[in-house]
C-alpha angles and dihedrals in degrees: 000000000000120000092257091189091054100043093037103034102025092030092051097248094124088113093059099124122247101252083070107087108227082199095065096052100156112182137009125210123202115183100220087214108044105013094241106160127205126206118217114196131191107221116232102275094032112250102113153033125238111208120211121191133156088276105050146273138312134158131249116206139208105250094215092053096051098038101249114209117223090200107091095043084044092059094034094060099029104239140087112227128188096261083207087072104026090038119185102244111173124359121192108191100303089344119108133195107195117196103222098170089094088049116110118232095263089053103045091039084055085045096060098034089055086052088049093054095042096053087034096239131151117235097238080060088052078049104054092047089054093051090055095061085038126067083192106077128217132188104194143040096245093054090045088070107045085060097042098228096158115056104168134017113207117199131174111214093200093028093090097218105025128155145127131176112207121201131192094207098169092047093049089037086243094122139210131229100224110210103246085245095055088049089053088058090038093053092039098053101045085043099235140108136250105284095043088051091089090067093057098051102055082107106030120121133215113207120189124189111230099222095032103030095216121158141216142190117213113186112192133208091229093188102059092073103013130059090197 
């Protein structure tokens, strides 16, 4: 449980209406550079996620439940790909948040390469960005997927230049070196010091955008939705 007094009355979400249950916080962002936060809420029956920002709110979507259709992402980066393996996992209006994990190496090898080509980016960049959400370094694609050092790959199909990679690095014992200042949140709002702090991050995500480079921490209250 998340310390609810700390992230609605310190971290200024005292406004979320009352049809959101505080109780079923699902993820917190912490943008490592300017400390924006992002609220993710399970709705009541658990389908989907409420997002709170600053700005307001929106919903995200599973993409099994609403029928997400693979066509328009297909055409928009050129390729087809075995949705068994590069499953849809959320979509938020034309934004798409594809689950790679399950993906073999030819697949996910094809996958990156295809985002490569589309944002005209060379692979040592991809690389590099990978390298950034990961302690444990890699210096090819192939390797990059026997460590699992990509999760989740997000792309906006009308963003222009949209995309974000996700890794879960303390889940896959890549690692991740948290900014003083992210381990501080992260501690506060688990309520818990330093050295109990491990505990909490077996299912945190780091997210990097591949044209700005920002990054971003996710914890996740695992339990809510998994019994593992």
């Amino acid at each position: 449980m998340y310390d609810q007094d700390f992230i609605f009355r310190e971290c200024g979400f005292d406004w979320i209406p009352g049809y959101i249950h505080r109780d079923l916080l699902f993820n917190v962002s912490y943008d490592v550079g300017s400390g924006d936060i992002k609220l993710y809420f399970l709705d009541s029956v658990k389908t989907f996620l409420y997002k709170v920002t600053r700005a307001g709110i929106s919903a995200q979507y599973a993409a099994l439940p609403v029928g997400a259709d693979p066509t328009p992402l297909i055409r928009y980066l050129g390729i087809r790909f075995d949705p068994n393996q590069i499953q849809i996992d959320t979509v938020e209006g034309d934004v798409y948040y594809l689950y790679i994990e399950p993906a073999d190496r030819a697949q996910y090898i094809q996958f990156m390469r295809s985002v490569a080509l589309k944002y005209d980016m060379r692979i040592a960049t991809i690389l590099q960005c990978i390298n950034k959400i990961n302690a444990r370094h890699v210096t090819a694609l192939s390797e990059a997927h026997s460590k699992r050092s990509v999760s989740m790959v997000r792309i906006g199909l009308d963003a222009g230049r949209s995309c974000k990679l996700y890794s879960r690095p303390y889940l896959h014992r890549n690692g991740f070196l948290l900014p003083d200042h992210a381990r501080q949140f992260l501690c506060r709002l688990h309520r818990c010091n330093t050295e109990a702090l491990p505990q909490y991050l077996s299912h945190l995500w780091v997210s990097i955008d591949l044209f700005t480079e920002r990054l971003v921490v996710a914890t996740q209250f695992h339990q809510l939705l998994h019994q593992d």
